[in-house]
N, C-alpha and C positions, 0 to 999 in steps of 0.2 A: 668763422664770423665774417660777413660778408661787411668790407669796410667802405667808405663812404667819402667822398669830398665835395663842399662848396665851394666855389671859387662867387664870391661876391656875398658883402654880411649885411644887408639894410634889410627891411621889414619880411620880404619873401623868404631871407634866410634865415629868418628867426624860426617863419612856421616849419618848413624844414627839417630844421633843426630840433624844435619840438616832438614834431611826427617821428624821426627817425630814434630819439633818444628815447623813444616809450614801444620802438619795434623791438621783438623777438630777433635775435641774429644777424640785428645789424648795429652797427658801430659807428658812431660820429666821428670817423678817423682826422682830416683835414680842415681846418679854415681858412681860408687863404683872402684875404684882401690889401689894396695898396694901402688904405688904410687899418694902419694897423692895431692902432686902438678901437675901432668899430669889431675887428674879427677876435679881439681881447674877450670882448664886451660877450661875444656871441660865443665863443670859443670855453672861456670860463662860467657860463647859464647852461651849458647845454653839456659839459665834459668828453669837449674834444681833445684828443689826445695830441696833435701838431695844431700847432696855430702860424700860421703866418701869410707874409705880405707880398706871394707871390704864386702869381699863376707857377712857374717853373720849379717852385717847392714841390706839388701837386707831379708835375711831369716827372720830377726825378725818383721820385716814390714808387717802389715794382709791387707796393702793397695796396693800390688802392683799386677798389673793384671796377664803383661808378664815379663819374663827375658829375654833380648838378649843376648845371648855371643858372646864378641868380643875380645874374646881371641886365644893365638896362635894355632893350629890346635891339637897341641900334649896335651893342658889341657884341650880342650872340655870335654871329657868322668867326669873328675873328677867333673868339675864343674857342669856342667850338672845334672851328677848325685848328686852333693849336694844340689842341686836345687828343684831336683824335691824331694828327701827325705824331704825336709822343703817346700813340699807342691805347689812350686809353675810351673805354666805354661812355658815353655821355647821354643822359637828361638833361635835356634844353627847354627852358621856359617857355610859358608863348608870351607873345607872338613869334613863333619857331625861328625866325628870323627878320629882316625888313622888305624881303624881295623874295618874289619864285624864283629868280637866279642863283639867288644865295642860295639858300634851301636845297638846291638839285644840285649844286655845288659840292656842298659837305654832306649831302644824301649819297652821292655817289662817290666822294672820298672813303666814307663809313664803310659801304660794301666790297671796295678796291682792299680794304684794309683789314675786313672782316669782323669789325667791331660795330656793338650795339650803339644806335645813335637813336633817340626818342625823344618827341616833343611830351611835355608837359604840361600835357592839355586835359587834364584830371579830370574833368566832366566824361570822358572816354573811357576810364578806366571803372568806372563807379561803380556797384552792385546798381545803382537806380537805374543806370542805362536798363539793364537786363527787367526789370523791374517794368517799366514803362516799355518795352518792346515785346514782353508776355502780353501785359493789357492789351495793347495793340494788337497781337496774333490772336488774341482769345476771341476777338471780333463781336466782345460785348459793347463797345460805341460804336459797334456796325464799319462803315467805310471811311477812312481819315480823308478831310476833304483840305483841312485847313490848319493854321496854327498861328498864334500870339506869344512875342515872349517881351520881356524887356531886361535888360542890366545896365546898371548906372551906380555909380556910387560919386559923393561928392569931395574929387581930387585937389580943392585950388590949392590945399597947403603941402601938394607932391610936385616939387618942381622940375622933372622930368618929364612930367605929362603935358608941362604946357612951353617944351623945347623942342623945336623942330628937329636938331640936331642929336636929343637921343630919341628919336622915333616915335613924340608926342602924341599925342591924342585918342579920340574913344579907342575908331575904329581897333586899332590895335590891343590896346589895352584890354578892352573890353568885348568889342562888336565880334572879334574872333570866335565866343564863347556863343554866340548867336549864331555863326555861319555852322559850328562843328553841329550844333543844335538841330538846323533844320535838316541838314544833310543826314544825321543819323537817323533821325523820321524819317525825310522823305525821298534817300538817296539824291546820287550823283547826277542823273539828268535833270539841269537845267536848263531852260528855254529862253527866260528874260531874268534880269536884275534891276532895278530899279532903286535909285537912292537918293538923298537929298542931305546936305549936312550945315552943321552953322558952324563957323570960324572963327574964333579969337586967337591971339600969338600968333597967328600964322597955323595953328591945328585947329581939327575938325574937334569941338567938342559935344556936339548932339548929332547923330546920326538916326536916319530911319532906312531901315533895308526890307526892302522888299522882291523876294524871291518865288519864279512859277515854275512850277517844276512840270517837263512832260506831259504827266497823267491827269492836268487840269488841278493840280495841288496847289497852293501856299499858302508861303509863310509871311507873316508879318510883324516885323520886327526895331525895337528903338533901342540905342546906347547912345549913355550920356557921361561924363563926366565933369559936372559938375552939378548935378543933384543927386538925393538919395532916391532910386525907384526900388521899384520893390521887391523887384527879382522875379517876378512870378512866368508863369507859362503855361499856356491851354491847348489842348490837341481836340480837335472837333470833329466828330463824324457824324455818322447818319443815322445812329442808334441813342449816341450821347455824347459825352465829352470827359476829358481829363483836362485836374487843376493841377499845376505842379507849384508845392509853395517854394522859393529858393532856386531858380531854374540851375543856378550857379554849385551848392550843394546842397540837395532835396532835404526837404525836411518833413513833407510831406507828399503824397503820392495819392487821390483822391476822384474817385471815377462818378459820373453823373449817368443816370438816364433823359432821353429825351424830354421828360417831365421835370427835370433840375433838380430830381431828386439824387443826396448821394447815395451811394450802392454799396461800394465797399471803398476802403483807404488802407493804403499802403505807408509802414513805416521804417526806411532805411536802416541796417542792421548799425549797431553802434560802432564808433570810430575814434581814431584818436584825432586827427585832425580833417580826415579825407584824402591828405597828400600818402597816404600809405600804402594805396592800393598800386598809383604811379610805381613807386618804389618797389613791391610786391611783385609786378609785371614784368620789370625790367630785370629783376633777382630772377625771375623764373627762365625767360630767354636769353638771357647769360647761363646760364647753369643749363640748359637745354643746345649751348653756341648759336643761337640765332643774331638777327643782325636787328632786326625788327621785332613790335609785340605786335600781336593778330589787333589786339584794342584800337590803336593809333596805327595802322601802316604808312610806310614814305607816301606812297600816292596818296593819302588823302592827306598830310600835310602836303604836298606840293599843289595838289589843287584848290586847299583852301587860301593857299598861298596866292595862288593863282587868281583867286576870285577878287583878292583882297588888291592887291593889284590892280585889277582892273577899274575896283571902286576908287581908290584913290586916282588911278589916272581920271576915270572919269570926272571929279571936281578940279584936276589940276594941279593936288598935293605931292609933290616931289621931296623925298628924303633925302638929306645926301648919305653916302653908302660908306662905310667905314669899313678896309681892306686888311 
């Protein structure tokens, strides 16, 4: 039985928690938080076998497979990296970290150490990926020229998202799910970035990114946090197009001809929550001793890290970095 620990019990760990307690072979071993009545709460819904209030409960355990972190964006690095110094495997939430520094940090701790370390970037792991990259080879919408996505959901009663100090606003939150998005369309060569964002507390809470890639491609794209958008996302080419309903987790899969007629639509195989495929990846490359899944590799977190980066320097946005 391949066992399992969260370190952090608020709403991420619930689904988690969920997902893993309806998998095949695997075991809600750990709950670990400082507060100890939230990991009660989460600990007794879901039938984890330890419960408690402490990252170093988790480290002194030689039974626990993976670590997931489901902590706020701004304490990944720390824990992460305490994690992996006691040895063990880890899924890390995204935003993978606050910094490409971090990031390449405890990317290169994990392989010094030889332990699995993986972002949590579930759109990567999906069957839809593969789904929407067949469409794409099949060369029935002809040549991909362009793309549209958007994600937003509306945060103002999450007060973490609107604190500088735990690694507030869309970009992170949200926009990440956009950068992984266009890149797995339209690859790694980038040419221009382009952004604009609006700011309350001190975070960026509506962002529009927009990205050209080499071959005369882009993408164009908005995150918000603090309205509902709709999730959706279009891949355009020269023959027709794809609608994707959910860009975040598909729920439909739907291809155009150049005459706006649909053609055929694709429907995601059933799931328990989505988060299981993450978890399925990381089971496989442990059980194989890899360090990495082929889904998410270190280099494409550290350069979406990278990018991210850059867009926050470019408005000015400075987090401070927690050690």
């Amino acid at each position: 039985m391949f066992k399992m620990a969260i370190l952090g019990a608020g709403a991420i760990a619930h689904k988690m928690s969920n997902t893993i307690s309806q998998m095949d072979n695997v075991e809600p071993y750990i709950i670990a938080d400082v507060n100890i009545e939230k990991a009660k709460e989460v600990g007794e819904k879901y039938g984890y076998t330890k419960i408690c209030g402490s990252v170093d409960d988790i480290l002194a355990d030689d039974q626990v497979d993976l670590v997931y972190i489901a902590l706020p964006h701004s304490l990944h690095y720390k824990f992460t990296k305490m994690c992996l110094e006691g040895g063990k495997n880890v899924l890390c939430e995204k935003s993978f970290t606050v910094s490409a520094s971090q990031a390449k940090e405890i990317l290169a701790l994990a392989e010094e150490k030889k332990l699995l370390l993986q972002e949590a970037i579930w759109t990567r792991y999906m069957p839809s990926r593969k789904i929407i990259d067949d469409i794409i080879a099949s060369g029935v919408i002809g040549e991909v020229t362009s793309l549209t996505a958007n994600l937003g959901y509306e945060l103002s009663a999450v007060p973490r998202i609107w604190d500088v100090n735990f690694a507030g606003g869309a970009l992170l939150d949200c926009g990440v799910y956009l950068v992984h998005f266009a890149r797995m369309i339209f690859g790694d060569n980038i040419t221009d970035i382009k952004t604009s964002a609006v700011f309350k507390n001190g975070v960026d809470m509506c962002d529009n990114i927009t990205m050209i890639f080499d071959d005369s491609k882009m993408a164009t794209m908005q995150t918000n946090v603090y309205a509902a958008q709709n999730r959706s996302a279009a891949i355009f080419g020269t023959k027709g197009y794809i609608e994707i309903t959910n860009i975040n987790n598909p729920e439909k899969i739907a291809v155009f001809n150049d005459q706006y007629e649909e053609i055929a639509s694709y429907l995601p195989p059933q799931q328990i929550t989505g988060y299981e495929y993450e978890v399925l990846a990381c089971m496989r490359a442990i059980q194989n001793g890899e360090i990495e899944c082929p889904e998410a590799p270190h280099s494409e977190t550290i350069k979406v890290m990278e990018i991210m980066d850059g867009i926050r320097q470019s408005w000015g946005y400075e987090i401070p970095l927690i050690s």
